[in-house]
C-alpha positions as CSV (number, residue, x, y, z in Angstrom):
1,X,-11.1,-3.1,-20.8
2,X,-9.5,-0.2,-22.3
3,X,-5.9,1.1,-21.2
4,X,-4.5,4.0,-22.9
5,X,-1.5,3.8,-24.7
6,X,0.5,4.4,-21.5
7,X,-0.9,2.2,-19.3
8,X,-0.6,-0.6,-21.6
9,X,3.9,-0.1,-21.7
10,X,3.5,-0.2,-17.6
11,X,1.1,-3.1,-17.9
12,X,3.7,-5.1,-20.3
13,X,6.8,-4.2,-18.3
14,X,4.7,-5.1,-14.7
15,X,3.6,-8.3,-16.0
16,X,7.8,-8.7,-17.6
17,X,8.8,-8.1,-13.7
18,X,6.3,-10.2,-12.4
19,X,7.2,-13.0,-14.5
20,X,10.8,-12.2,-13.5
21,X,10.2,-11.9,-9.8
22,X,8.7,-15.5,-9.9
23,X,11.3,-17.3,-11.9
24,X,14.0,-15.8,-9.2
25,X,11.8,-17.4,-6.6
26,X,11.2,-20.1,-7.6
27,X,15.0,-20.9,-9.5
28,X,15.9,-23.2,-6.6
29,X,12.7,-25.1,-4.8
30,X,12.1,-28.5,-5.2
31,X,8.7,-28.8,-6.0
32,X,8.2,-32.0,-4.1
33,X,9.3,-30.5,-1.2
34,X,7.3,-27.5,-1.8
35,X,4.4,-29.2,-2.1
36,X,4.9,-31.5,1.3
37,X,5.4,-28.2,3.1
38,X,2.4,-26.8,2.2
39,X,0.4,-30.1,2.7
40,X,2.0,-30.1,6.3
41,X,1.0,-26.0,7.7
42,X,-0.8,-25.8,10.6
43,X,-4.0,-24.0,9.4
44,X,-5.1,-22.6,12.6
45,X,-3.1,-19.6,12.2
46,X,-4.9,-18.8,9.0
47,X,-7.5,-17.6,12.0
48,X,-5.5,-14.9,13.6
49,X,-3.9,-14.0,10.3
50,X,-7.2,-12.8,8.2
51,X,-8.3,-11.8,12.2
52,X,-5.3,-9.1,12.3
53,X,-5.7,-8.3,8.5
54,X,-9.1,-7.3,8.6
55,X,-8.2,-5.4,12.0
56,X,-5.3,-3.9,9.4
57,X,-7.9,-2.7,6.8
58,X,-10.0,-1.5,9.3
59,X,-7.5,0.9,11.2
60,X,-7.0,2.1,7.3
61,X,-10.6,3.1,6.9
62,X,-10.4,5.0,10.3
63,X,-7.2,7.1,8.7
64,X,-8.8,7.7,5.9
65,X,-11.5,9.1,8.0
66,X,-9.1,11.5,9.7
67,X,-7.2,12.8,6.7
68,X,-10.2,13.5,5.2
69,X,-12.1,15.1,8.1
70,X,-11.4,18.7,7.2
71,X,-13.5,18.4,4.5
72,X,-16.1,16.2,5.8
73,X,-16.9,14.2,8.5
74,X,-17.2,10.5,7.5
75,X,-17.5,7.5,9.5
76,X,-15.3,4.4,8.6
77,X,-18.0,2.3,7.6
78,X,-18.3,5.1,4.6
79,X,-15.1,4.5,3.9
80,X,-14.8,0.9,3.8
81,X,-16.4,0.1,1.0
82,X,-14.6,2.2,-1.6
83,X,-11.7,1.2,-0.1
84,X,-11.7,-2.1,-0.1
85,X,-12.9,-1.7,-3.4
86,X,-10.1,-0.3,-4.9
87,X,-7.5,-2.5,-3.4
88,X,-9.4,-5.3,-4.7
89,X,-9.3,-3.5,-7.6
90,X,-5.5,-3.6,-7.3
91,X,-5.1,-7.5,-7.7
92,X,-7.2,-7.7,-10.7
93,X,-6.9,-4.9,-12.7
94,X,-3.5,-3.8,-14.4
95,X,-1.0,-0.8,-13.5
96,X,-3.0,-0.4,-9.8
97,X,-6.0,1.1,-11.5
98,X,-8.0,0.1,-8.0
99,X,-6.5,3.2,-7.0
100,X,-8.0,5.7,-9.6
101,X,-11.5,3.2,-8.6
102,X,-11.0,4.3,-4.7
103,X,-10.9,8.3,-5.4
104,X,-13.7,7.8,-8.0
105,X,-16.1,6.5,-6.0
106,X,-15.6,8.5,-3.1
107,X,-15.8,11.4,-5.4
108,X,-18.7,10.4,-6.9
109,X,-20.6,9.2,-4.3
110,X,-20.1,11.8,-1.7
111,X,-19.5,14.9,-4.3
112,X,-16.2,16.3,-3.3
113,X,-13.3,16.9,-5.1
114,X,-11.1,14.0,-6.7
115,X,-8.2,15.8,-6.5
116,X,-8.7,16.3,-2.7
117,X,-9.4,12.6,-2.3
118,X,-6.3,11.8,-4.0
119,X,-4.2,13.8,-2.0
120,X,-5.3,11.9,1.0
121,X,-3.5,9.0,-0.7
122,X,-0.8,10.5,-1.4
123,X,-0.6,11.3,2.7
124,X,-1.3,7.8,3.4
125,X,1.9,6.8,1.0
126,X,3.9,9.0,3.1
127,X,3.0,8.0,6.6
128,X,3.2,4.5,5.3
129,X,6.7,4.6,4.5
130,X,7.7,6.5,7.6
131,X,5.6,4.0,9.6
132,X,7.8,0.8,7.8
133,X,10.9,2.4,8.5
134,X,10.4,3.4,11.8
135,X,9.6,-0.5,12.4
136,X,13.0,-1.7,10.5
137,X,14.6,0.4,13.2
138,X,12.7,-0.8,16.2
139,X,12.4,-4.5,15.1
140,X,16.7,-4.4,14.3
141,X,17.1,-2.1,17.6
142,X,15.4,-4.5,20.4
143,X,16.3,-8.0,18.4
144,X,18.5,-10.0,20.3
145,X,20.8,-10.7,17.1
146,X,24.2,-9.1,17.2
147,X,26.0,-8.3,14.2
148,X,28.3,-5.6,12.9
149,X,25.8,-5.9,10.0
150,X,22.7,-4.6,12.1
151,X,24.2,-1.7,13.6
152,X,25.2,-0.6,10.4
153,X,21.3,-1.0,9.3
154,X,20.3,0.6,13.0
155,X,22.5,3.6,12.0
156,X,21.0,3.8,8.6
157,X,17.4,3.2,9.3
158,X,17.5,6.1,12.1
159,X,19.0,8.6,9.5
160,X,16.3,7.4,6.9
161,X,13.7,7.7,9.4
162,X,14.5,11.1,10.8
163,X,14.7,12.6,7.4
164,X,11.4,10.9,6.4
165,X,9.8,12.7,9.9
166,X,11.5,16.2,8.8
167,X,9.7,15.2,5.1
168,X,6.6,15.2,6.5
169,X,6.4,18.1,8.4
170,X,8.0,20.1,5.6
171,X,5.4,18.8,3.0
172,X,2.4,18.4,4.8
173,X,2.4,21.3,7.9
174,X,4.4,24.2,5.6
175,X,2.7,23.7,2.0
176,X,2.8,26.9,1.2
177,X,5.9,25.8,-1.3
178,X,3.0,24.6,-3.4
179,X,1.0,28.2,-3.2
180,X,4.9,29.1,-4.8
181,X,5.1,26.9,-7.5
182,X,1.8,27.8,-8.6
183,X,2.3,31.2,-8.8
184,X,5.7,30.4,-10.6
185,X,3.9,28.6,-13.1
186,X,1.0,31.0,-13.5
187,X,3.2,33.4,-14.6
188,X,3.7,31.9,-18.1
189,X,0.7,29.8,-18.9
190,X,-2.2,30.6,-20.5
191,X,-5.3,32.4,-18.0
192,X,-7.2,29.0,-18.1
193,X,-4.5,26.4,-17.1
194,X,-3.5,28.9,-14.6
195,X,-7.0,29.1,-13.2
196,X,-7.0,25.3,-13.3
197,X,-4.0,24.7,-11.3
198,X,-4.6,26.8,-8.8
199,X,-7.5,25.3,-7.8
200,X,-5.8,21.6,-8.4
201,X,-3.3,23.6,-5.7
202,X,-5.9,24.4,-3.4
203,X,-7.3,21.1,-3.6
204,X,-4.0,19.4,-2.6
205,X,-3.8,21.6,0.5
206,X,-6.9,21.3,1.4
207,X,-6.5,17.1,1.4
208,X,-3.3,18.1,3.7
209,X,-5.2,19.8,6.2
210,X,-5.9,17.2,8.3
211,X,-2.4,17.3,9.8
212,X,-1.3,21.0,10.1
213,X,-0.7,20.4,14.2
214,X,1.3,17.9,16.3
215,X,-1.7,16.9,17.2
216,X,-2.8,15.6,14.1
217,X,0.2,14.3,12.8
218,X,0.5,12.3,16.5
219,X,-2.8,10.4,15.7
220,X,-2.1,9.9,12.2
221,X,1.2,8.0,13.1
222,X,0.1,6.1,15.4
223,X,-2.5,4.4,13.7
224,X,-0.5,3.5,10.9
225,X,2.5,2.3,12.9
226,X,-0.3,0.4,14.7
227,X,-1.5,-0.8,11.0
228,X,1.8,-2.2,9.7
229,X,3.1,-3.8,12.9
230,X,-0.7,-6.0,12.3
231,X,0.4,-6.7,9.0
232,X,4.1,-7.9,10.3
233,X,1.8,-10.1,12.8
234,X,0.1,-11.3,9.5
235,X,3.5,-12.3,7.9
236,X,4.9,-14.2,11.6
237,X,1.4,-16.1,11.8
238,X,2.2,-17.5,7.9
239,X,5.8,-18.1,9.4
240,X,4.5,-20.0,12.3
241,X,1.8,-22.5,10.3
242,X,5.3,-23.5,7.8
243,X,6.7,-24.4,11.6
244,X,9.5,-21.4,10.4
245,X,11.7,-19.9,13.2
246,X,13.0,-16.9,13.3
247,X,12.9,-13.6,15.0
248,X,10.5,-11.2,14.7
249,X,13.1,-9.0,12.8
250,X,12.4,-11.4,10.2
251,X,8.7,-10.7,9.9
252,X,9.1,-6.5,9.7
253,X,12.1,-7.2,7.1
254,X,9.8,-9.3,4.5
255,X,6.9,-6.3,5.3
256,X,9.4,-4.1,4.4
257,X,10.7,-5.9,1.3
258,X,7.2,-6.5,0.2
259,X,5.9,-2.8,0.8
260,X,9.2,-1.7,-1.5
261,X,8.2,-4.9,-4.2
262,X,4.8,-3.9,-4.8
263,X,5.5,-0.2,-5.4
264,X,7.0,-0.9,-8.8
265,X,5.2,-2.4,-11.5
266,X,4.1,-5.7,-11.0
267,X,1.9,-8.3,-12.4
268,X,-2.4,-8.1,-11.2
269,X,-2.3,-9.6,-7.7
270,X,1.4,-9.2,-7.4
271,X,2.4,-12.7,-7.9
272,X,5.8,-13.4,-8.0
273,X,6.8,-10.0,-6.2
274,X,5.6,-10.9,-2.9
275,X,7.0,-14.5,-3.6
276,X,10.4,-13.5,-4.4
277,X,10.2,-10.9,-0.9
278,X,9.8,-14.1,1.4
279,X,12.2,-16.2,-0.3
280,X,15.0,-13.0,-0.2
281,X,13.5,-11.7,2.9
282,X,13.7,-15.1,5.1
283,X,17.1,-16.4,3.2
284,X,18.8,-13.6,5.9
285,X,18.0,-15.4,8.5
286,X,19.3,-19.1,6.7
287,X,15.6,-20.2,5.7
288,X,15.4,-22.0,2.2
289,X,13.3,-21.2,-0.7
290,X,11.3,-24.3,-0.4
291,X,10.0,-22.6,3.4
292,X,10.1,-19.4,2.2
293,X,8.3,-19.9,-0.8
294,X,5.5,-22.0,1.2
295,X,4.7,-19.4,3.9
296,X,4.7,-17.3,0.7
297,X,1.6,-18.8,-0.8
298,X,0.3,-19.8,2.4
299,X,0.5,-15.5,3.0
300,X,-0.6,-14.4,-0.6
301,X,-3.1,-16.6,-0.9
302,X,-5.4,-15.9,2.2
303,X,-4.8,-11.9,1.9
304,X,-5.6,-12.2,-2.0
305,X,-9.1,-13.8,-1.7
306,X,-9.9,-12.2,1.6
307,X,-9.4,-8.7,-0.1
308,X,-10.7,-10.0,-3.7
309,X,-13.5,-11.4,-2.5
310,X,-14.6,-8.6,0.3
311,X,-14.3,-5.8,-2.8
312,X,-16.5,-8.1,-5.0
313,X,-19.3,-8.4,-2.2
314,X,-19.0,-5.2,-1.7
315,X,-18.9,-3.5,-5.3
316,X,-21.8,-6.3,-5.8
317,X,-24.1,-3.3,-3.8
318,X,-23.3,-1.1,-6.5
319,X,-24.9,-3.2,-9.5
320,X,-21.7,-2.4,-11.8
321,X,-18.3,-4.6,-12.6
322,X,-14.6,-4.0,-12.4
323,X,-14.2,-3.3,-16.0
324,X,-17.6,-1.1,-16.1
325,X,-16.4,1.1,-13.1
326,X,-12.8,1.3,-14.9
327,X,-13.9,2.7,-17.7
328,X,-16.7,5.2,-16.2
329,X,-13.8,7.0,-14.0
330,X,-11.6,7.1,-17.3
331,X,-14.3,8.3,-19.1
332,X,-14.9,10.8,-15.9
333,X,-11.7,12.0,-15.9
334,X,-10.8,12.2,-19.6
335,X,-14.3,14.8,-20.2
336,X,-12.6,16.4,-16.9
337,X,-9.3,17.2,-18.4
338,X,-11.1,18.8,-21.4
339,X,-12.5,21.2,-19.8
């Protein structure tokens, strides 16, 4: 596996905060204890959990679908496979290269523009992170906990969501600042990078066409609010087999701590960053690291081989590997940027 020069410094410092991450969960469990935990979780709900987080992936193939359905019409089943793919991709290969795997393949496969494809992601980071915030602000609003503590969080996860909301219709439904920049920066390169980014430009817009109306952005949102609060069901059903409880506050807090963890560099598979998000996550609410740490592994481990193990079947149909599909979109994109 090759990884440019780059990649290799966020590779080192993701596997230095991973290794970090796991010593600070870790730091205070009793291993003994951790282990009898573990041996005693009701696997039942390891049903409903991989249940709701296939229903979670699925609902992401049908957005994917919309945001990309002023280009072309695809059907999620299209869309599954790539996808899953790359976030597969995402536990085993360094620096979240299963993403530069997803917009390949689509690409590739289908013959539209990378760029394009990529700024569907981008709109999916966006709705992602309006979708957690506005589920801090429910979760906080309707729990039944009462603390001078929470209704300074209330106050702060409205503003932060109303600004995210007024971000996205700023980006997404006026883009002509990115018409402006282009034309700013056309003015002083060379006639060939200019004609380059222009189109890059029109690209980008064009991925952002799906939501120009209310409409649009209306169905957008609601299937990834709808997406998030399965994967917060996901978390409560790992809370429930440890026999942990707490509110379901609890649940959208460790989502939300784990959504933030996982942005950052972080080791392949995220180990010890979604570890150290239970055990802060669940220590609000007076759970100890030995719980927090089980229903951590009891979590990680089902969604890691469920989504390692679907992308394998799946990229199994293609006849290729991991490492050979890495280093065909590097090579892809490197004889791209010469042009």
């Amino acid at each position: 596996m090759r990884l440019s020069g780059r990649h290799k410094v966020v590779f080192l410092f993701g596997l230095a905060i991973g290794a970090l991450f796991l010593w600070l969960a870790i730091r205070d469990v009793n291993f003994e204890e951790l282990a009898e935990s573990l041996a005693s979780a009701n696997f039942l709900f390891a049903i409903p959990l991989l249940l709701f987080f296939g229903m979670f992936f699925w609902l992401k193939a049908i957005r994917w679908a919309y945001l990309l359905e002023p280009t072309r019409a695809f059907s999620s089943r299209e869309l599954f496979a790539p996808m899953m793919i790359g976030f597969a991709g995402n536990n085993v290969l360094p620096v979240r290269l299963g993403e530069l795997l997803r917009v390949y393949l689509l690409g590739s496969k289908f013959r539209i523009s990378k760029t394009l494809v990529l700024a569907t992601l981008v709109l999916e980071r966006i709705f992602d992170a309006v979708s957690i915030l506005a589920l801090l602000m429910l979760a906080i609003t309707f729990s039944k906990i009462d603390s001078s503590d929470l209704s300074s969080a209330r106050l702060f996860l409205a503003i932060a969501t109303g600004i995210a909301v007024i971000s996205v219709f700023v980006v997404v439904r006026t883009p002509s600042w990115l018409s402006d920049i282009g034309i700013r920066c056309s003015s002083f390169l060379p006639s060939t990078l200019a004609r380059n980014l222009g189109q890059k430009i029109h690209q980008v817009r064009d991925g952002f066409g799906a939501v120009r109306s209310t409409r649009q952005i209306a169905r957008v949102a609601a299937n990834s609010l709808l997406q998030w609060a399965l994967l917060a069901a996901c978390i409560q059903f790992a809370l429930h087999a440890l026999d942990i409880d707490v509110p379901a506050v609890a649940s959208v807090l460790v989502l939300g701590l784990v959504v933030a963890g996982i942005s950052i560099p972080s080791a392949p598979g995220f180990v010890g960053t979604i570890e150290l998000c239970f055990v802060i996550g669940l220590g609000f609410f007076g759970i100890g690291a030995n719980e927090a740490l089980a229903a951590a592994i009891f979590y990680h481990v089902l969604t890691f081989a469920s989504v390692t193990g679907t992308g394998a079947i799946l990229l199994s149909r293609f006849g290729t590997s991991y490492t050979e599909l890495q280093d065909q979109a590097q090579s892809a994109s490197h004889i791209k940027n010469q042009k």
